[in-house]
N, C-alpha and C positions, 0 to 999 in steps of 0.2 A: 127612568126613575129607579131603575131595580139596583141600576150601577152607583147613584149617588148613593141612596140609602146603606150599601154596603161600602162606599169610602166614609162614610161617616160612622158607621160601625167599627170598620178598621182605626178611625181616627181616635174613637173613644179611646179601643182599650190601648194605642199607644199611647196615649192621655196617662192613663194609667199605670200600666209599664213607666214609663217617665219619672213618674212621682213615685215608685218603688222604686226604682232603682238609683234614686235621688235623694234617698233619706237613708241615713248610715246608721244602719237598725242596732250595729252594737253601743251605738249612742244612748239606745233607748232600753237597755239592758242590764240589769246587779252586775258587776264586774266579773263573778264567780258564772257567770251564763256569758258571757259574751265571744266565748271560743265555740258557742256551738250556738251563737245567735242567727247564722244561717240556714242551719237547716230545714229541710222541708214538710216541717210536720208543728205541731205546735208546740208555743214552748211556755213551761211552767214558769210561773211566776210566785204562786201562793197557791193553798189549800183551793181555791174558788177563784182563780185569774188567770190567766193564759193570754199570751198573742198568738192570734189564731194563725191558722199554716196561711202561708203565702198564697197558696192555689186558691184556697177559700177565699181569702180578707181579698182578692184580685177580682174575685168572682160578685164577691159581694157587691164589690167596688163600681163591678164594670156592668151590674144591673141595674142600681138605684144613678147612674149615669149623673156628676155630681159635675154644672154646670159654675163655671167662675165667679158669677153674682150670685150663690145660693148663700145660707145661713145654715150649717148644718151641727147638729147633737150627738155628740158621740158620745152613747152610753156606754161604763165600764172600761173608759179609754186605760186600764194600767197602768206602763210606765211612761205612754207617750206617742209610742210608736205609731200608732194606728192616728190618732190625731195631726203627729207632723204630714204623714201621706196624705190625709184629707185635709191639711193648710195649702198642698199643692196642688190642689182642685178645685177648693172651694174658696169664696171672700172672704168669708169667717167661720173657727169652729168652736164651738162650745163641747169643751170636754169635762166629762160626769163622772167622777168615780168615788165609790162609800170607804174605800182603806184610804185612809189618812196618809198612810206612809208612803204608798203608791201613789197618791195626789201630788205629794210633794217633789217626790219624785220624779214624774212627769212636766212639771210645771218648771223646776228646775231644768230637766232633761231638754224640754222646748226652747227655754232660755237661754242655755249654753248653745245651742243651734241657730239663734237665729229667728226663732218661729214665733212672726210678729202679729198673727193675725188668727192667735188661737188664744183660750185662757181656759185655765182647771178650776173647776169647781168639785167643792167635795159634797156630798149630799147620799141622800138613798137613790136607788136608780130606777124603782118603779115610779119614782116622784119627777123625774126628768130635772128642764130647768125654766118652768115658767117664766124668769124675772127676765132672759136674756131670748127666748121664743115669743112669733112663730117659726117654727124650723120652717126651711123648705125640702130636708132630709133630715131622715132622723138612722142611725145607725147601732144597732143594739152588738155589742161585740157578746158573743156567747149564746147560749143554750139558754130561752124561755119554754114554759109551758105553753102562761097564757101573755099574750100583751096587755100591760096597765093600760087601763081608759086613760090616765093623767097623760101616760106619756103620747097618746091616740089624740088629746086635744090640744098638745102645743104642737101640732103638724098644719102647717098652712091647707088651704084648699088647692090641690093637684099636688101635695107633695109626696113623698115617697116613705117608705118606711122598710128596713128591714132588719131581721132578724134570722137566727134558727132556732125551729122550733123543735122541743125533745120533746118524750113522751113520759118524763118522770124515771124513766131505769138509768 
């Protein structure tokens, strides 16, 4: 048993692996960021946005373990990026972001790709997206305090949620 369980761990995170290295992240980039869209650390987007470093968004990725038939939320998706990777894991994502310009962005960004089984909505992001949940993941890109209840009750029962959590500094 010890063996399966560890080929199916392995399998995850080539699951994973897969779908980064399958989504052409300068796609998902301001033109002016796109010669240093690889790097390994995170990369600014606005005052309050970032696509988080690959080591994390992989890590993130490869704990809430985002099975083919799920529905998954991604809050604070920026330009896209983080959304197309989680089209190639999950059935459908719902992506959440409160910049306007960033929405559009994304939304565009997904459509020049290809990426047919995701859609952007613009909203506040402690408010999630009721209209289109229950998630069966929900994935919060960025630094919270606390978790919204809101976004705590469009999470199906057994689903996953994750975040990082800051301390306010």
């Amino acid at each position: 048993f010890l063996f399966l369980f560890q080929f199916f761990r392995l399998l995850k995170e080539v699951q994973v692996q897969l779908a980064l290295l399958k989504t052409p992240k300068e796609k998902y980039v301001p033109i002016e960021k796109q010669s240093i869209a690889y790097m390994g650390e995170h990369l600014t987007l606005t005052d309050n946005r970032i696509i988080l470093d690959p080591r994390i968004f992989a890590k993130m990725l490869d704990a809430v373990s985002i099975k083919s038939k799920e529905l998954v939320l991604d809050v604070a998706c920026g330009t896209g990026y983080s959304t197309a990777v989680i089209a190639k894991l999950a059935q459908a994502v719902v992506a959440l972001e409160s910049d306007n310009k960033l929405a559009k962005f994304a939304q565009t960004a997904l459509e020049d790709e290809g990426v047919d089984n995701a859609i952007v909505i613009s909203g506040e992001l402690q408010d999630g997206d009721e209209k289109h949940g229950l998630y069966d993941v929900i994935i919060i890109e960025g630094g919270v305090q606390k978790l919204s209840e809101k976004l705590e009750t469009q999470l199906k029962d057994g689903g996953r949620i994750i975040c990082i959590f800051t301390d306010g500094a």
